[in-house]
Backbone as CSV, one residue per row, in Angstrom:
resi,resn,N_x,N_y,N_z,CA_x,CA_y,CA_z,C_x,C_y,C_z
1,UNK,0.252,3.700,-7.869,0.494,4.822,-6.966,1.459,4.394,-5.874
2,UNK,2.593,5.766,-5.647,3.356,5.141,-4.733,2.874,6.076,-3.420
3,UNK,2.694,5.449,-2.179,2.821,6.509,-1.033,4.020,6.883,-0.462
4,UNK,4.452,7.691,-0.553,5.851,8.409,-0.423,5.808,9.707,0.272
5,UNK,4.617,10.214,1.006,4.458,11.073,1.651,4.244,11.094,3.546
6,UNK,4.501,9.922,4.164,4.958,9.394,5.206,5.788,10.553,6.111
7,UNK,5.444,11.024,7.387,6.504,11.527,8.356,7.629,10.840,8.088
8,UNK,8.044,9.898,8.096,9.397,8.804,8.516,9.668,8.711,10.130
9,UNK,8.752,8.897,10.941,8.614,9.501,12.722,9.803,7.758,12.899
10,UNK,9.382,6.770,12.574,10.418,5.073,13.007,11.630,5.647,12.545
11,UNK,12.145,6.539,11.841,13.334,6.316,10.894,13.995,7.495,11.027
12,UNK,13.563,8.355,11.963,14.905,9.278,12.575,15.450,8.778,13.433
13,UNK,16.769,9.506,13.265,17.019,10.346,12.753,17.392,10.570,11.162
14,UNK,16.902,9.596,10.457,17.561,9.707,9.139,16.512,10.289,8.186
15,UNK,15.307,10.755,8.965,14.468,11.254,8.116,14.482,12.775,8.718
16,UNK,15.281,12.886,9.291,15.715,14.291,9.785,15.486,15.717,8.376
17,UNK,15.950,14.668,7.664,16.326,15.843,7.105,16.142,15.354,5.020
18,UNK,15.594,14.352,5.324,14.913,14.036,4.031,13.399,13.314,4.128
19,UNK,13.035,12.833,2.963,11.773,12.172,3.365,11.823,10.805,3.447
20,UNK,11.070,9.845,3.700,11.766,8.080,4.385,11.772,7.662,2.830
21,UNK,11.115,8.432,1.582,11.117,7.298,0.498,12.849,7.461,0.348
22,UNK,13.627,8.492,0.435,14.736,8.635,-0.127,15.701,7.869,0.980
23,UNK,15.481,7.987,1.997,16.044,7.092,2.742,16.965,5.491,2.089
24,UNK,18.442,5.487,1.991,18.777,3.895,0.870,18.971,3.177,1.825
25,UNK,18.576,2.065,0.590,19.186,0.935,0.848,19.496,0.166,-0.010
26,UNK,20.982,-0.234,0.292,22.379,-0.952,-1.025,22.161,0.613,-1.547
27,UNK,22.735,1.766,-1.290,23.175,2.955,-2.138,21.989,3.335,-3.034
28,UNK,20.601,2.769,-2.690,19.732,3.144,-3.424,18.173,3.798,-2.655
29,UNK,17.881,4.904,-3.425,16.909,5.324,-2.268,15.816,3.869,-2.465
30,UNK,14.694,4.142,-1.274,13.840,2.906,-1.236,12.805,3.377,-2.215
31,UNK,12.790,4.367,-2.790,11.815,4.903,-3.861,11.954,4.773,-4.911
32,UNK,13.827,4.096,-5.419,14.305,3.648,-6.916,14.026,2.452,-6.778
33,UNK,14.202,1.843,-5.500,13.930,-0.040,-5.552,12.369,-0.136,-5.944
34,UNK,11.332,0.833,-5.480,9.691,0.625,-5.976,9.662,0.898,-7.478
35,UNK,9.986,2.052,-7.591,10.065,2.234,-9.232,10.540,1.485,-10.061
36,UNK,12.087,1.390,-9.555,12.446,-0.035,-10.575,11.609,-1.212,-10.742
37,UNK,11.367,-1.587,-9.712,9.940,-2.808,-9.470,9.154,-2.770,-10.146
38,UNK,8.474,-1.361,-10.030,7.562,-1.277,-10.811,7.574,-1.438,-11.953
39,UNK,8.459,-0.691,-12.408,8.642,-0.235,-14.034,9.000,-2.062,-14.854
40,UNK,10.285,-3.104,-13.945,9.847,-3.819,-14.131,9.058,-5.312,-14.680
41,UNK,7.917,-5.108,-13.932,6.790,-5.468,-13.913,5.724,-4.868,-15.180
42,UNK,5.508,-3.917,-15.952,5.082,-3.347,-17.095,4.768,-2.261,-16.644
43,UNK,4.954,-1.539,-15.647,3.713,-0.163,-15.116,4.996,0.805,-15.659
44,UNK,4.131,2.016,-16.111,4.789,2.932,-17.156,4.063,4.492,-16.881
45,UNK,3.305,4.211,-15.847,2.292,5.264,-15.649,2.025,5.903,-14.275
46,UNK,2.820,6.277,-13.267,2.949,6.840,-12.019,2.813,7.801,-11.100
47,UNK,1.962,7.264,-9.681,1.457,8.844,-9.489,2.326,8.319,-7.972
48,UNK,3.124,9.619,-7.525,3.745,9.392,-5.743,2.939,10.477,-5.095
49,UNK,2.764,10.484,-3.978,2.530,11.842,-3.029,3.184,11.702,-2.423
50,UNK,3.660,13.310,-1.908,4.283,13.609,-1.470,3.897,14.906,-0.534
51,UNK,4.784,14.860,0.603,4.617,15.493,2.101,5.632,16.146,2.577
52,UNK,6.248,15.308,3.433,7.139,15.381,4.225,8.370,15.560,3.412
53,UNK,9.276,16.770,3.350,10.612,17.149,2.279,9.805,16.861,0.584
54,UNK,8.450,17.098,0.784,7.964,16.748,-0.719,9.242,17.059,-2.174
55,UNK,9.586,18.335,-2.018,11.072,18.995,-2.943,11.763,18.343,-3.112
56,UNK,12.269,17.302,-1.878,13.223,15.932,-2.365,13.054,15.461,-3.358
57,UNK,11.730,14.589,-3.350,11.298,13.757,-4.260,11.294,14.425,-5.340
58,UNK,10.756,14.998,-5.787,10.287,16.078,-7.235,12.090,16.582,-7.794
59,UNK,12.864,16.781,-6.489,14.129,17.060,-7.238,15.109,15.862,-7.557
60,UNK,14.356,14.692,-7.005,15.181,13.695,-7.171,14.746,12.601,-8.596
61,UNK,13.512,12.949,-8.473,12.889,12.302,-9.911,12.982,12.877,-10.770
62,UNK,13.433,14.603,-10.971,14.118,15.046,-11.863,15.445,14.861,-12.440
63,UNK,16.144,14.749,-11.014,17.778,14.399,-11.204,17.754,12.640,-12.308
64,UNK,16.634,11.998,-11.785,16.519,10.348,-12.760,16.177,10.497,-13.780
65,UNK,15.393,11.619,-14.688,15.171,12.067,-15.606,13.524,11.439,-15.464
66,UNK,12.492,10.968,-14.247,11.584,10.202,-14.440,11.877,9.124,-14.452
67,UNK,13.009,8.433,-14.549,13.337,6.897,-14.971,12.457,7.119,-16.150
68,UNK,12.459,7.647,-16.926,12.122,7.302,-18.446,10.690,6.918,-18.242
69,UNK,9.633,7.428,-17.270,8.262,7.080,-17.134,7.517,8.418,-17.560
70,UNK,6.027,8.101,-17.187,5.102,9.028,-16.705,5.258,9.524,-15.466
71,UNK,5.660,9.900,-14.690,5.391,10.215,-13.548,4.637,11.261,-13.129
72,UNK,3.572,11.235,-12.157,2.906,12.350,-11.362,3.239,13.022,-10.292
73,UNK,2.631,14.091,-9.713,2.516,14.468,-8.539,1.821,14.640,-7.596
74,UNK,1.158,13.682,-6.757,-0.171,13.970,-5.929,0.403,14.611,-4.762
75,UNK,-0.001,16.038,-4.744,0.913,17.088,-3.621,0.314,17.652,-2.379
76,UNK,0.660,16.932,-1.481,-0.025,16.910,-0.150,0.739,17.963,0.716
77,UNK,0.966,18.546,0.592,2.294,19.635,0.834,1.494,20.264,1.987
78,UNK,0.574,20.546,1.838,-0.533,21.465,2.620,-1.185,20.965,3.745
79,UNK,-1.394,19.736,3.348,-2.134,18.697,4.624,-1.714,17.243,4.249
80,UNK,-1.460,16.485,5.006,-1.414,15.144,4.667,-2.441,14.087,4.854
81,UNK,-2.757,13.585,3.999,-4.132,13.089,3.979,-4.453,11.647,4.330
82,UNK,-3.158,10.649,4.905,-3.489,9.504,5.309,-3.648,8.280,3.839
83,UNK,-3.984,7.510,3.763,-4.209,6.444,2.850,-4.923,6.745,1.968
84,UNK,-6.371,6.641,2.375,-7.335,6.902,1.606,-7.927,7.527,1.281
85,UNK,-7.538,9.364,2.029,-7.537,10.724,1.517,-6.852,10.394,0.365
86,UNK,-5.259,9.660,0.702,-4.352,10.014,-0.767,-4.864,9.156,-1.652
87,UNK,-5.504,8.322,-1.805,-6.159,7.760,-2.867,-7.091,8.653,-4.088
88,UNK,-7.955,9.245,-2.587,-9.004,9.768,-3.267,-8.297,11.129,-4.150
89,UNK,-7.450,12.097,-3.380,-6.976,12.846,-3.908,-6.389,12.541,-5.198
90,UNK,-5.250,11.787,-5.508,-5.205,10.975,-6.964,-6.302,10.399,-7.731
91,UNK,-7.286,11.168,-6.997,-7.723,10.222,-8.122,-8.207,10.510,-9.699
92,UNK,-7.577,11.969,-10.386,-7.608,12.304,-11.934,-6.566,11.702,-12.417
93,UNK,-5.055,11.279,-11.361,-4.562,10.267,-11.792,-4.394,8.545,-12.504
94,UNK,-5.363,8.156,-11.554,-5.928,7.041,-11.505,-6.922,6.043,-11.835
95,UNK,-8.290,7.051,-12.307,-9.533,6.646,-12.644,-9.498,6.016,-14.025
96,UNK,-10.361,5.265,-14.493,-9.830,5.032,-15.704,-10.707,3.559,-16.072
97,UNK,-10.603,2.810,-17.258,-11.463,1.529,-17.034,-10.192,0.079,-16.821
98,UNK,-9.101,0.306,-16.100,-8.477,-0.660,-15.385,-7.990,-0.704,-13.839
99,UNK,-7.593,-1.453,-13.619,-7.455,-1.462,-12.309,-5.859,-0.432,-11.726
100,UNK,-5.577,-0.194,-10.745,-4.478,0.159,-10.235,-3.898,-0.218,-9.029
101,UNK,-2.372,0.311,-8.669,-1.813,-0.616,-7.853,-1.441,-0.083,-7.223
102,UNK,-1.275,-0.023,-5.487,-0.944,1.287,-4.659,-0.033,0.623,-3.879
103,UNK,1.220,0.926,-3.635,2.263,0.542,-2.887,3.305,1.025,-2.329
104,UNK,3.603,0.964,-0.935,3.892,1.816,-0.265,5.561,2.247,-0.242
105,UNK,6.313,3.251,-0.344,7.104,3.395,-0.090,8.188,2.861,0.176
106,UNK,7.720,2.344,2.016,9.014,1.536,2.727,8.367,-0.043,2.627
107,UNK,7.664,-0.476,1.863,7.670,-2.075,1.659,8.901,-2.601,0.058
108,UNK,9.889,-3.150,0.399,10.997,-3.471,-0.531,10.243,-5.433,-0.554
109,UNK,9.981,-5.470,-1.920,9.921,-6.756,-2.210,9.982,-7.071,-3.362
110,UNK,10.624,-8.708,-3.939,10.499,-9.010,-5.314,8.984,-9.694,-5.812
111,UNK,7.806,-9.150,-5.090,6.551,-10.274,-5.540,6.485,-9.909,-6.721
112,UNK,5.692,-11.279,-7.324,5.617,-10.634,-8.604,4.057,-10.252,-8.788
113,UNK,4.517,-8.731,-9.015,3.125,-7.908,-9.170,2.087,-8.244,-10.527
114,UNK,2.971,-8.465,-11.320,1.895,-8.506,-12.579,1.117,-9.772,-12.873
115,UNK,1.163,-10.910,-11.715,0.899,-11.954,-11.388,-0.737,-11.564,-9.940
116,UNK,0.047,-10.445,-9.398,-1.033,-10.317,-8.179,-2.357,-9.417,-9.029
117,UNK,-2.031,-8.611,-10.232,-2.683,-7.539,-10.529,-3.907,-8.628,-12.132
118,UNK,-3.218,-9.777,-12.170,-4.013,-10.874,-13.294,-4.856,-11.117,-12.505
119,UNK,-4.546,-11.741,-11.051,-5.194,-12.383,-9.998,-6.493,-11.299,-9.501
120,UNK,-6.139,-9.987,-9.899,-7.410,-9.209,-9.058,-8.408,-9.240,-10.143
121,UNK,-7.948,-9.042,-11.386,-8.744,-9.352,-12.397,-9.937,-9.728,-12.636
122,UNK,-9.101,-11.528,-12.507,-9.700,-12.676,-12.074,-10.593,-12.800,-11.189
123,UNK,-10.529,-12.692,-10.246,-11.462,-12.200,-9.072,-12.672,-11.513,-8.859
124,UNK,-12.337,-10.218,-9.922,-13.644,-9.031,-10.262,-13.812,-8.592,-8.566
125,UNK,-13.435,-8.661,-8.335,-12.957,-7.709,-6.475,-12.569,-5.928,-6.599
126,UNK,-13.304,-5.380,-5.923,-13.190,-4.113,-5.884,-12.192,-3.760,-5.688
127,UNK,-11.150,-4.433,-4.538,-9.699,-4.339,-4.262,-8.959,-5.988,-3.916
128,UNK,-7.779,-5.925,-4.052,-6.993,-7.025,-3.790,-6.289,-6.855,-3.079
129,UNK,-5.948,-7.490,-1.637,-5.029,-6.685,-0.769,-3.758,-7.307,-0.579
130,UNK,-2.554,-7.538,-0.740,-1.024,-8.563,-0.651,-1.617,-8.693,0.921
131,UNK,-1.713,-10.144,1.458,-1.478,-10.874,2.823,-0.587,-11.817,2.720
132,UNK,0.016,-12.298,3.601,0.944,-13.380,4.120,0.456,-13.885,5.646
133,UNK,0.697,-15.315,6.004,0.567,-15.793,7.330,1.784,-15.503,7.796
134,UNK,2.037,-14.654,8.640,3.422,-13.941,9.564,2.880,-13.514,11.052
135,UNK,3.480,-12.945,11.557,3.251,-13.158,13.495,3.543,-11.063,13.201
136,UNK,2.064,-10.853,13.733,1.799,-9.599,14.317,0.951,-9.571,14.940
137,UNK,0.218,-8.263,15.891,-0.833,-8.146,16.353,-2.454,-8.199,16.079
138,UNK,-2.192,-7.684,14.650,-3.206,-7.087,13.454,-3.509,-8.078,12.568
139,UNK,-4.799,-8.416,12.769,-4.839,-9.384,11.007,-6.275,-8.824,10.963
140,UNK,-6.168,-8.619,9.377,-7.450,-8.958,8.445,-7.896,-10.366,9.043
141,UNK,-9.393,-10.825,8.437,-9.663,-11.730,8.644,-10.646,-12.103,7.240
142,UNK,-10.517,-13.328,6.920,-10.199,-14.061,5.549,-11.675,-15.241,5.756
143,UNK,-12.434,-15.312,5.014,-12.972,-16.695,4.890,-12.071,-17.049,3.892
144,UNK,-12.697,-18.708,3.801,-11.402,-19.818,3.226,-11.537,-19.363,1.533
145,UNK,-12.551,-18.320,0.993,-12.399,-17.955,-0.310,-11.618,-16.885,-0.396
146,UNK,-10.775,-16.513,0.602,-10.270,-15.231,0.477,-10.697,-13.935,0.443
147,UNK,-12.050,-14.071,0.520,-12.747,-12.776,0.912,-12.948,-11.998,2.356
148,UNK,-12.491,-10.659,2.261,-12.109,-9.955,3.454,-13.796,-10.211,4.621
149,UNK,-13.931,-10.435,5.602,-14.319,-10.362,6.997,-14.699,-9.543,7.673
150,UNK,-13.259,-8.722,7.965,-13.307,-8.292,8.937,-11.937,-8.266,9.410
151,UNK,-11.557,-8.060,10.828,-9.986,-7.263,11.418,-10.502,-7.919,12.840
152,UNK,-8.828,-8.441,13.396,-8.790,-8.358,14.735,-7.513,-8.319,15.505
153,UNK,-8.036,-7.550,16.323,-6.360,-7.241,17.572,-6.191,-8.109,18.088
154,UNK,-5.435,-9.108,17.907,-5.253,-10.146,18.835,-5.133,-10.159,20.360
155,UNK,-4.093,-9.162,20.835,-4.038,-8.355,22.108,-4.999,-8.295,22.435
156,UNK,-6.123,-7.548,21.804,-7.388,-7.071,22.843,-7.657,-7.702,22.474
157,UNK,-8.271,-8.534,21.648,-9.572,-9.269,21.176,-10.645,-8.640,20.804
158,UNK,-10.242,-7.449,20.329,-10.768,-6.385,19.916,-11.229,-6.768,18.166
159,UNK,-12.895,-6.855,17.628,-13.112,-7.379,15.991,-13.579,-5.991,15.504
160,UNK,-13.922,-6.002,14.027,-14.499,-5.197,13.419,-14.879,-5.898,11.843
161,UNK,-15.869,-5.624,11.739,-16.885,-4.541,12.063,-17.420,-5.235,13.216
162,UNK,-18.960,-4.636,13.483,-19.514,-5.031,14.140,-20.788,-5.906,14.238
163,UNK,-20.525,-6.554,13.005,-21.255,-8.003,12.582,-20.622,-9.024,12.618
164,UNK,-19.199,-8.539,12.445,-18.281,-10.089,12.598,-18.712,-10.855,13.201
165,UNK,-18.713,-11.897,13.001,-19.254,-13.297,14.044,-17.863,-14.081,14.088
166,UNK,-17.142,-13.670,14.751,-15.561,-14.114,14.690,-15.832,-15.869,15.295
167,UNK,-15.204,-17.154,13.693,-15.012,-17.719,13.859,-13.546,-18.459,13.874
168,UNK,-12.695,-18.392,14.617,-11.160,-18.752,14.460,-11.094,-20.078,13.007
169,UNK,-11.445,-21.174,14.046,-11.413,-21.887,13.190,-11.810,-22.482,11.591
170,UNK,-12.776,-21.348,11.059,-13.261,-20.916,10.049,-12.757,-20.278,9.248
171,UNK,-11.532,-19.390,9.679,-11.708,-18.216,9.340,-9.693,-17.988,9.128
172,UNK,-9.656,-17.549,8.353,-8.090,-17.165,7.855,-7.523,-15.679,8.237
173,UNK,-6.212,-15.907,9.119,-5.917,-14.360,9.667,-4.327,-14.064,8.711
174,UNK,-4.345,-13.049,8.144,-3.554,-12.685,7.372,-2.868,-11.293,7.950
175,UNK,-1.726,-11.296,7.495,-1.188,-9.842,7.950,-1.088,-8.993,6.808
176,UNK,-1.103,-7.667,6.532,-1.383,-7.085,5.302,-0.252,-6.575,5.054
177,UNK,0.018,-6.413,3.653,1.380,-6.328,3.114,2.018,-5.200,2.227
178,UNK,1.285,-4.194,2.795,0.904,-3.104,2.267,1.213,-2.663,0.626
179,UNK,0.642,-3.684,-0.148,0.404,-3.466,-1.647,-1.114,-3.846,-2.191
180,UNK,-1.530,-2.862,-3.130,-3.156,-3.098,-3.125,-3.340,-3.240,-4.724
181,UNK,-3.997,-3.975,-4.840,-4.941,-3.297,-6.339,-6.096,-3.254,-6.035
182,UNK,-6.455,-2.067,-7.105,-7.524,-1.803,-7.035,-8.619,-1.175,-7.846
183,UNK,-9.968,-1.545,-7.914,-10.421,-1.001,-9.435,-11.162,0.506,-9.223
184,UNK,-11.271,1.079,-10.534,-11.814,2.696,-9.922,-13.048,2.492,-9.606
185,UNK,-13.988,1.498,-9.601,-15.340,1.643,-8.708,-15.449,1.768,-7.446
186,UNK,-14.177,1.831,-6.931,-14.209,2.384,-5.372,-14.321,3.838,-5.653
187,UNK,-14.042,4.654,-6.329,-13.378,5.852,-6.022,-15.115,6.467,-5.629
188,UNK,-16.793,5.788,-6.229,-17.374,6.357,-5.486,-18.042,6.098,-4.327
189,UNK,-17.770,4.551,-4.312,-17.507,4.189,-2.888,-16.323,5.085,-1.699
190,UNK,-15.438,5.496,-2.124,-14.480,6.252,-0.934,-15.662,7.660,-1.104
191,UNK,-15.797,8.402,-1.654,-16.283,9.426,-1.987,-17.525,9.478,-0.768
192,UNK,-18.345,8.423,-0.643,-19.575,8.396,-0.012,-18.951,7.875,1.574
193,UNK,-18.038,7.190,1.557,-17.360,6.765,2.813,-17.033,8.375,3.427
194,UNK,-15.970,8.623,2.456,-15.274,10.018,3.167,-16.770,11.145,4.134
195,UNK,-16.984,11.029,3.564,-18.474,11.908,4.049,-18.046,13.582,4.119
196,UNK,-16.868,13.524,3.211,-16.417,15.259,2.972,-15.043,15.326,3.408
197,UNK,-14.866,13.904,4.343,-13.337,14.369,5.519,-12.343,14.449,4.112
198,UNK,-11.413,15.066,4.474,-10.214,15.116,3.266,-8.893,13.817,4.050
199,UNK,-9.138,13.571,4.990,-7.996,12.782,5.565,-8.718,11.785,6.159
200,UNK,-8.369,9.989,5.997,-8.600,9.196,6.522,-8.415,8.213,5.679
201,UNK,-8.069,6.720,6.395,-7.265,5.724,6.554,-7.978,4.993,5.164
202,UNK,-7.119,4.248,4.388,-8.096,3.027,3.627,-8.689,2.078,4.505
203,UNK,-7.727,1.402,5.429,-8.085,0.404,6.701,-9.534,0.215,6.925
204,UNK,-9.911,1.301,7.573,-11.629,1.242,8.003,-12.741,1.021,6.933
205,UNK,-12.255,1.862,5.489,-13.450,1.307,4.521,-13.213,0.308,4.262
206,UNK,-11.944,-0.464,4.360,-11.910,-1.966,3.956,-12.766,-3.059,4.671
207,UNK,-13.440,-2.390,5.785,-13.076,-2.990,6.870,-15.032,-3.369,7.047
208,UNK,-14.931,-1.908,7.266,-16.418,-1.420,6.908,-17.354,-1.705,5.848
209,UNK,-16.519,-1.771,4.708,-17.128,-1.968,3.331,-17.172,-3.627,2.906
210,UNK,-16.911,-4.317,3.505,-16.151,-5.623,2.961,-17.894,-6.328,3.183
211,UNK,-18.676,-6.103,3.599,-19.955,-6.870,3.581,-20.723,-6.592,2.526
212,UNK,-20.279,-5.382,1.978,-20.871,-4.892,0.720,-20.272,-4.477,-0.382
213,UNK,-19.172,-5.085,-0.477,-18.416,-4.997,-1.628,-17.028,-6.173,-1.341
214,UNK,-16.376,-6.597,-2.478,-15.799,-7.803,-2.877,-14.362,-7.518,-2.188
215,UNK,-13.906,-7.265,-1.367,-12.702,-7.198,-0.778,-11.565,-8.392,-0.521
216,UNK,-10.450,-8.630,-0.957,-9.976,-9.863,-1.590,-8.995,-10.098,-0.894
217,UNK,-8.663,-11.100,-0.383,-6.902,-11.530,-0.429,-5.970,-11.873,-1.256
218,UNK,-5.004,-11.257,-1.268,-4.145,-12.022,-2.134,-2.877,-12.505,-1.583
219,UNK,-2.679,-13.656,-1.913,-1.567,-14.643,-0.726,-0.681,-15.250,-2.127
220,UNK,0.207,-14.693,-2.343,1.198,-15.281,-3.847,1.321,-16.881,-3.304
221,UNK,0.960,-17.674,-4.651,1.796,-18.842,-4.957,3.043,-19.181,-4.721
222,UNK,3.867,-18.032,-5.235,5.225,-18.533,-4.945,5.805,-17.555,-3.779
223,UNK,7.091,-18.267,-3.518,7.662,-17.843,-2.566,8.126,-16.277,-2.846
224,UNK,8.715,-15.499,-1.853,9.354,-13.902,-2.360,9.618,-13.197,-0.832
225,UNK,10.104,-12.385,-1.381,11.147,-11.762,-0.275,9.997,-10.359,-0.152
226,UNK,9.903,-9.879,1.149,9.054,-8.902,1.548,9.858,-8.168,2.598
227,UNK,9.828,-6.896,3.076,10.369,-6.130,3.806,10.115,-5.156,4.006
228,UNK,9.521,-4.625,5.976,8.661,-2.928,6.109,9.877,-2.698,6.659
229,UNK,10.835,-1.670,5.342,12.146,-0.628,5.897,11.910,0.435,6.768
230,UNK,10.092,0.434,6.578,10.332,1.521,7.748,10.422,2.453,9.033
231,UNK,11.490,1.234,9.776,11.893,0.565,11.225,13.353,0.746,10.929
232,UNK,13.862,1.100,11.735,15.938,0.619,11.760,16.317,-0.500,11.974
233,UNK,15.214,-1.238,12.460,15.768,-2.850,12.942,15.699,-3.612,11.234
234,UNK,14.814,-2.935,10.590,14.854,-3.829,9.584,15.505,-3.384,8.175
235,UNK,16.656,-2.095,8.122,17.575,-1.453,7.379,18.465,-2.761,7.035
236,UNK,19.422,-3.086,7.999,20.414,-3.855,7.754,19.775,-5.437,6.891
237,UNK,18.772,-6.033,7.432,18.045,-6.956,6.461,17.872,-6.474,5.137
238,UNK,17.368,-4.929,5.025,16.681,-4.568,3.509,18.341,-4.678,2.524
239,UNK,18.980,-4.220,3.412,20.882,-3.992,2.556,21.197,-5.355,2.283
240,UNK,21.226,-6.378,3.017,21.563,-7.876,2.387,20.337,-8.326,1.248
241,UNK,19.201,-8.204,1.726,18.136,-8.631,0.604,18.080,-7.856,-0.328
242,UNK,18.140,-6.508,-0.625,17.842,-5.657,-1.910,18.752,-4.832,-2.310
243,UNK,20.416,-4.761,-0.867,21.381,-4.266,-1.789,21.985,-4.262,-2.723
């Protein structure tokens, strides 16, 4: 699943007047660099939502002919539903007895996915989340098996949940990289989370849920190029790395 239904609010004015997946970079929208990625990597089977200029997209994946895929439509046109609304909403897309892979829009990278998606496997983890050690405010928080914790604001010193027993030195802070896998036994875990809401974040059930269900890191072996296009400061980087 791609999320492609984003305001683009960092990326006007250029989302003025389209939606941020179409937004290029190197002459290519950032929604052909995911697809291509995807496609790839072996995935042949695709669901985007869409929002904001939703018509773009739908007329632009027509104009590609699909790139020769499956492609879906999870159509948020009406309300936009955040992360893990749009999960749940896909989810006749998605359900199924393998895992799936949700990745966002404006993240441009060469990881190699079909390497992260063996690894969740492996694991038997409800979800697998892409982390890296990088300098932000926000980290997940990691015991040394890679199993999710918990979250903290560094700024405030603000944890979650509210069992954390925040040990630094114990404890592994990762920044999240906004690519997931994930298996459909969440979908009735979100279901019982949502508590009816139609809109709200994956973040918090990860967050929330991680004491009672297998929530994972995944930190690639090898090296790879990563990039959130969707900022202007970080356009001109995405054009040398993925033009």
């Amino acid at each position: 699943m791609i999320f492609a239904a984003g305001l683009g609010t960092r990326l006007r004015p250029l989302t003025n007047d389209r939606p941020k997946a179409l937004v290029e970079v190197g002459g290519k929208a950032m929604l052909e660099h995911v697809i291509n990625h995807l496609a790839q990597a072996g995935f042949d089977d695709i669901t985007i939502n869409i929002h904001h200029f939703g018509q773009k997209i739908i007329d632009f994946l027509a104009s590609k002919d699909n790139f020769g895929l499956n492609i879906h439509i999870s159509d948020e046109r009406d309300l936009l539903l955040d992360t893990g609304g749009g999960i749940l909403k896909a989810r006749p897309f998605l359900d199924g007895d393998e895992p799936f892979l949700v990745h966002n829009a404006d993240i441009l990278t060469d990881l190699d996915l079909k390497a992260m998606v063996n690894a969740h496997v492996a694991s038997n983890a409800t979800a697998s989340l892409l982390v890296k050690e990088r300098e932000t405010q926000r980290y997940f928080v990691f015991d040394k098996n890679y199993r999710l914790n918990g979250w903290i604001n560094k700024k405030t010193g603000e944890t979650k949940p509210a069992s954390l027993h925040y040990q630094g030195d114990e404890m592994l802070e990762r920044a999240f990289g906004g690519v997931h896998v994930i298996s459909p036994s969440i979908f009735p875990l979100l279901e019982k989370h949502a508590q009816g809401e139609q809109v709200f974040s994956i973040t918090p059930f990860y967050i929330g849920e991680c004491g009672n269900c297998h929530i994972h890191g995944y930190e690639s072996p090898s090296p790879y190029n990563w990039l959130d296009v969707g900022k202007p400061e970080t356009l001109e980087e995405a054009n040398r790395l993925f033009g």
